[in-house]
RODO-2510 file (C-alpha; in nm, 4 decimals, decimal comma):
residues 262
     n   res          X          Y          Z
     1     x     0,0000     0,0000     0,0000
     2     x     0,1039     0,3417    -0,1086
     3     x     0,1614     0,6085     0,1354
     4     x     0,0264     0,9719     0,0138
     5     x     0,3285     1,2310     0,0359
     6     x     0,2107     1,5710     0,1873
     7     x     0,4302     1,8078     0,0093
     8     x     0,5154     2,1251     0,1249
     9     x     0,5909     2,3847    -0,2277
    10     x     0,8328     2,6497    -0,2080
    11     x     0,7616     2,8086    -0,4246
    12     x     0,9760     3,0688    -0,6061
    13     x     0,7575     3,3715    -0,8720
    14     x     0,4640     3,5056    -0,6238
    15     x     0,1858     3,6940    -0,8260
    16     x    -0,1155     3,6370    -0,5978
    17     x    -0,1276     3,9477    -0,3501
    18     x    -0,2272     3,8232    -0,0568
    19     x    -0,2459     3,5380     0,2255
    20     x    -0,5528     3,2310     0,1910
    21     x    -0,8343     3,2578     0,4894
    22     x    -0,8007     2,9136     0,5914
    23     x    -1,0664     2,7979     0,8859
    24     x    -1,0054     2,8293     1,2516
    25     x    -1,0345     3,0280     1,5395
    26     x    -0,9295     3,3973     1,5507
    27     x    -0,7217     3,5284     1,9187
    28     x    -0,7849     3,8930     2,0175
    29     x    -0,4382     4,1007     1,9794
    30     x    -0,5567     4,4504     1,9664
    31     x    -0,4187     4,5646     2,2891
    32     x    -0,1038     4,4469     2,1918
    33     x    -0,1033     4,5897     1,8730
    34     x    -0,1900     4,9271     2,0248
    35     x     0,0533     4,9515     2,2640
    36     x     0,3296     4,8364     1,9908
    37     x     0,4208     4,5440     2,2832
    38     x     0,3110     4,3219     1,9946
    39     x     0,1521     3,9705     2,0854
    40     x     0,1650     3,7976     2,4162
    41     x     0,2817     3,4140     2,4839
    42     x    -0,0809     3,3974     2,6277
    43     x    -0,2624     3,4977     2,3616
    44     x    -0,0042     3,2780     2,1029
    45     x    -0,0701     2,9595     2,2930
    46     x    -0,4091     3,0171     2,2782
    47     x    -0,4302     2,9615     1,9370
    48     x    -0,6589     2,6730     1,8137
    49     x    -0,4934     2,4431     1,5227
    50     x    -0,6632     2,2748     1,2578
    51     x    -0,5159     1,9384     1,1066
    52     x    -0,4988     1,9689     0,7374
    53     x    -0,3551     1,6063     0,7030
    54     x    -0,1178     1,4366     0,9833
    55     x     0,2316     1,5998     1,0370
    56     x     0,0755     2,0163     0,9215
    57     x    -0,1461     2,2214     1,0686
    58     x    -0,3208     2,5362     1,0203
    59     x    -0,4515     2,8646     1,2694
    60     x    -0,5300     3,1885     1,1947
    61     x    -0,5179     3,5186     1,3839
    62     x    -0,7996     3,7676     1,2866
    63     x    -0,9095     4,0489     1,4632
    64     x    -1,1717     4,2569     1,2240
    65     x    -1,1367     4,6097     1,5093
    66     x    -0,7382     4,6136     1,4092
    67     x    -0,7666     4,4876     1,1519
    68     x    -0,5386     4,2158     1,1496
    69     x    -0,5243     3,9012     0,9390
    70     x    -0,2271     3,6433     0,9629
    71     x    -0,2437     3,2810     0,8343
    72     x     0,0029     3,0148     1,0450
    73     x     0,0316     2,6595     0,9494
    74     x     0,2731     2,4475     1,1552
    75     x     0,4742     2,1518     0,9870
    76     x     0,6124     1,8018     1,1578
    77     x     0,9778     1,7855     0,9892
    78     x     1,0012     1,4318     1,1163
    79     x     0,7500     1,3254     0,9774
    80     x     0,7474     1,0219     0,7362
    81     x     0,5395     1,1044     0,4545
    82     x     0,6757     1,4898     0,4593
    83     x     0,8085     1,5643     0,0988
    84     x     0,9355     1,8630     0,0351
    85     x     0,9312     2,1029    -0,3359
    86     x     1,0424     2,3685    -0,4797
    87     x     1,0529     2,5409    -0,8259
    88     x     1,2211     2,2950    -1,1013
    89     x     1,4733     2,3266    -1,2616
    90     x     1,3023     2,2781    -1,6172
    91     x     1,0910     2,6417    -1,5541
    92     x     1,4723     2,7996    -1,4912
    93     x     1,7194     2,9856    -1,7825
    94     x     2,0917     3,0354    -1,7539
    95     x     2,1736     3,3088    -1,4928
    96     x     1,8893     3,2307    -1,2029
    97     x     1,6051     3,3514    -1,4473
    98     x     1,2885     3,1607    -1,3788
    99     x     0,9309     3,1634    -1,6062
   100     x     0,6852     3,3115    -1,3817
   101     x     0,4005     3,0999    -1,1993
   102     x     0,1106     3,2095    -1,0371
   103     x     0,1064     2,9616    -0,6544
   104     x    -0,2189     2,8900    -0,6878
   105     x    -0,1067     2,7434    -1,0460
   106     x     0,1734     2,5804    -0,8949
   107     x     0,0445     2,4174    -0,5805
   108     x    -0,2560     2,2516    -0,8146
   109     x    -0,0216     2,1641    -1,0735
   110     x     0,1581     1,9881    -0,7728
   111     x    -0,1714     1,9129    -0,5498
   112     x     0,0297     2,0303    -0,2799
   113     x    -0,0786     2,0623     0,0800
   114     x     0,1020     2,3606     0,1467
   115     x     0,2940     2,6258    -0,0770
   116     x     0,4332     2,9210     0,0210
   117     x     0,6416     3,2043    -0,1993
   118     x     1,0013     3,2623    -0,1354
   119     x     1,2954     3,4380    -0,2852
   120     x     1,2971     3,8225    -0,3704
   121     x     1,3294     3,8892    -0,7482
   122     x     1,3839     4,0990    -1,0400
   123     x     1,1271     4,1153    -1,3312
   124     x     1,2878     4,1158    -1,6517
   125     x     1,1665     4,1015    -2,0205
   126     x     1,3038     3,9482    -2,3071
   127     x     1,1887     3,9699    -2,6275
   128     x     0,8157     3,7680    -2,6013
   129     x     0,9547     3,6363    -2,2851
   130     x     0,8877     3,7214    -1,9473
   131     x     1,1524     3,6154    -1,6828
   132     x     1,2021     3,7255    -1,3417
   133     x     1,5731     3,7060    -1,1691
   134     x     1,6097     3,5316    -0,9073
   135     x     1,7704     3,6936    -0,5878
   136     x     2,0046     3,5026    -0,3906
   137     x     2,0255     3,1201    -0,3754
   138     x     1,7884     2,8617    -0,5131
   139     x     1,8535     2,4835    -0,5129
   140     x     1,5931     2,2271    -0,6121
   141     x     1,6350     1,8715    -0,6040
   142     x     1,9729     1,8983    -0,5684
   143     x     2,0653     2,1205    -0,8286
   144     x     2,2001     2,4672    -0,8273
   145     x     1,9629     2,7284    -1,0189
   146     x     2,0610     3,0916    -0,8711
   147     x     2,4051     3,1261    -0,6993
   148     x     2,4517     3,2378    -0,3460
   149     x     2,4187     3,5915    -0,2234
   150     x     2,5966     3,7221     0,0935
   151     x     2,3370     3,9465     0,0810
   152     x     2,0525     3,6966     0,1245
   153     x     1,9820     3,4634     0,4286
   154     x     1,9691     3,1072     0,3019
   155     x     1,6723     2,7945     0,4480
   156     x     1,7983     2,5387     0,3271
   157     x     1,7183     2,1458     0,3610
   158     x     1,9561     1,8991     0,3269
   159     x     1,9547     1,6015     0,2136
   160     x     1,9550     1,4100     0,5381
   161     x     1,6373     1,5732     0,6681
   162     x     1,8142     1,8745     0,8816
   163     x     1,7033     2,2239     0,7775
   164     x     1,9320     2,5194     0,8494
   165     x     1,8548     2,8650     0,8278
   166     x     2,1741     3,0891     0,8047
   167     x     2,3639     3,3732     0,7009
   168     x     2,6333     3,1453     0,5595
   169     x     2,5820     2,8896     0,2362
   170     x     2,5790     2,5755     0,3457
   171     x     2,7783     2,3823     0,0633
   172     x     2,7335     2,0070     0,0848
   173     x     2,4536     1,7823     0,0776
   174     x     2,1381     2,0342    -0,0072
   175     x     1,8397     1,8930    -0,1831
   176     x     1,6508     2,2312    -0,1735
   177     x     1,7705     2,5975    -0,0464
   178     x     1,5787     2,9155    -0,0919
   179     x     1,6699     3,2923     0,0413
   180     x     1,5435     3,5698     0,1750
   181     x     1,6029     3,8892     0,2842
   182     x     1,6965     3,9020     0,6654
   183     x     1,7652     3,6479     0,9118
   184     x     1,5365     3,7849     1,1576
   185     x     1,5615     3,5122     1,4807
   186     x     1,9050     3,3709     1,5866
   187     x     1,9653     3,1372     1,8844
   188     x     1,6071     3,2417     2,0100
   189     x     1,6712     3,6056     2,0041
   190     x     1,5008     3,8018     1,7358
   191     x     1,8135     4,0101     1,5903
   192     x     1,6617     4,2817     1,4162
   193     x     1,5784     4,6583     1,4668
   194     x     1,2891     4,7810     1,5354
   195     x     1,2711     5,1437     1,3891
   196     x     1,1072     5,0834     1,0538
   197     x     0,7038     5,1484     1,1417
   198     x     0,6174     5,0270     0,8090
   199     x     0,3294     4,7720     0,7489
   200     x     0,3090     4,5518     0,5255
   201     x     0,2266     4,1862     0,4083
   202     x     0,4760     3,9464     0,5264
   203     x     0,6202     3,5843     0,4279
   204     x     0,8549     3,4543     0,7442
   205     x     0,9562     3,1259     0,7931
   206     x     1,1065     2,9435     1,1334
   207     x     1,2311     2,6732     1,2849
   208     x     1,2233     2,5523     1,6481
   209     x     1,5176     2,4317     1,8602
   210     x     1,4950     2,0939     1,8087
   211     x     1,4306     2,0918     1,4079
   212     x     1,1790     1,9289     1,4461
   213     x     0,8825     2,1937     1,3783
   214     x     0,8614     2,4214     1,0622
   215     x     0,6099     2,7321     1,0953
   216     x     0,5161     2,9323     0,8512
   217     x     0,3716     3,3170     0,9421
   218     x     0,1714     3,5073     0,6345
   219     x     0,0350     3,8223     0,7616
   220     x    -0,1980     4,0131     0,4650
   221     x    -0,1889     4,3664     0,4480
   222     x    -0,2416     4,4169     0,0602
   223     x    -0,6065     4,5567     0,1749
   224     x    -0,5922     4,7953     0,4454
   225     x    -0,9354     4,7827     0,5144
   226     x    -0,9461     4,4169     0,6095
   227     x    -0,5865     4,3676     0,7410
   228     x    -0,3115     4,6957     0,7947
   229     x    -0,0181     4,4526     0,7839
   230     x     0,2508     4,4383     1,0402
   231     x     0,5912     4,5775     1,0691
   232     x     0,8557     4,3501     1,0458
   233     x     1,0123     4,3265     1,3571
   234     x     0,6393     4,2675     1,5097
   235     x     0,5922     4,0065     1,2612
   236     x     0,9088     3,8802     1,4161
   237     x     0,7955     3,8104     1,7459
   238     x     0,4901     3,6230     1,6363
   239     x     0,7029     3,4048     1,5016
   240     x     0,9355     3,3668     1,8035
   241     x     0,6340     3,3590     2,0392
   242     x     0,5188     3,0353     1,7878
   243     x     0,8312     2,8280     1,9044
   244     x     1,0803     2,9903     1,6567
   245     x     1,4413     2,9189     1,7412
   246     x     1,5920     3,0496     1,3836
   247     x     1,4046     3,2477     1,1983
   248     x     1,4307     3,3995     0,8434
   249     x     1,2327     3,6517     0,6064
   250     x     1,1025     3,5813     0,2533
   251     x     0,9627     3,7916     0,0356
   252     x     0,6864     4,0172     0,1412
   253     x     0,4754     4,3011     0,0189
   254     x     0,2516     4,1614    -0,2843
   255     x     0,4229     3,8805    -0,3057
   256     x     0,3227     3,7219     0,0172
   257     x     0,1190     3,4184    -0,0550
   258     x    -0,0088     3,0685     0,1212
   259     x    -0,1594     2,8579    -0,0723
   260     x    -0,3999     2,6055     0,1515
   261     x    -0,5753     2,2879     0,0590
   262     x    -0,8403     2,2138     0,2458
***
């Protein structure tokens, strides 16, 4: 008998503005936002999961007097039937540049259970074509597609099941490797400034001591009127307050994106 793989896509080319509503129950955080103090532990551990299949689940934090809208899924690393995907190498050209691909597209193309966007790029135009450049490193299934950046933090997976996030490129043994902007959580500690007060949609992506626990943090704010967004270091300690031990940033703004079956 045939075990189902629950893949989790990460994905590269992000064209869909804004996070999924996926269904669970919202927590209250307006006080916290108010008072810039962010989120409390409390009000993080009160969050309510949903199972989407075993080994990833789902919450959601909405709060409609904010407003605030943020979409959290939580993955098992360990387990068994985890497989996970990125952009392939057959969609990439010579330098890092990549054919564009709407998620939705490829998460159904891949009937994944989760995808998520993640490098930063630049769009380009050749001729009839339509490329975008990749920004920093990319590695799928082994194979190089975008050099390393030093200007880039690096997730990467390896091919013995460990996932690293770091400022550093890892060198041997990666099966898949993606980049964004700012390593925002190190050792536990988030390790970023907080003086920018912009808000804005956000794609960040931790792991917890242990590597055993992947979360994922999508917070919308492509429509002010239904979520305002979050600054980035407050987007930041939602993801520490998750269980975050490392933590990194992908790309945000428009591009952030989590695609949910359900």
């Amino acid at each position: 008998m045939r075990h189902q793989l629950h893949s989790l896509a990460l994905f590269l080319v992000i064209l869909f503005s804004s996070c999924s509503s996926v269904p669970n129950h919202g927590t209250n955080i307006e006080h916290h936002i108010k008072t810039h103090t962010a989120y409390s532990k409390e009000e993080i551990n009160r969050l309510e999961y949903t199972p989407l299949c075993k080994g990833i689940e789902i919450a959601m934090i909405e709060d409609k007097n904010v407003p605030i809208i943020a979409s959290i899924a939580k993955v098992s690393l360990k387990h068994k039937n985890l497989k996970i995907i990125a952009t392939e190498k057959e969609r990439f050209k010579k330098g890092g540049f990549v054919f564009p691909e709407k998620t939705f597209d490829f998460a159904k193309r891949w009937n994944t259970i989760l995808a998520v966007n993640a490098n930063f790029f630049d769009s380009k135009c050749f001729f009839l074509d339509r490329l975008y450049k990749t920004l920093g490193l990319f590695i799928s299934d082994g194979m190089l597609l975008s050099e390393y950046n030093n200007e880039f933090a690096t997730l990467n997976f390896k091919k013995d099941g460990n996932v690293i996030i770091s400022n550093q490129e890892i060198k041997k043994d990666v099966a898949y490797a993606i980049s964004g902007l700012n390593k925002v959580i190190e050792k536990g500690k988030i390790i970023i400034e907080g003086k920018s007060k912009k808000r804005d949609s956000r794609t960040l992506i931790g792991i917890d001591e242990k590597t055993e626990t992947l979360f994922i943090l999508c917070i919308d704010g492509e429509n002010k009127k239904k979520s305002r967004g979050e600054t980035l270091f407050n987007a930041s300690i939602v993801l520490q307050l998750l269980g975050s031990y490392e933590g990194i940033e992908l790309d945000g703004g428009g591009s952030t994106s989590l695609i949910i079956k359900i």
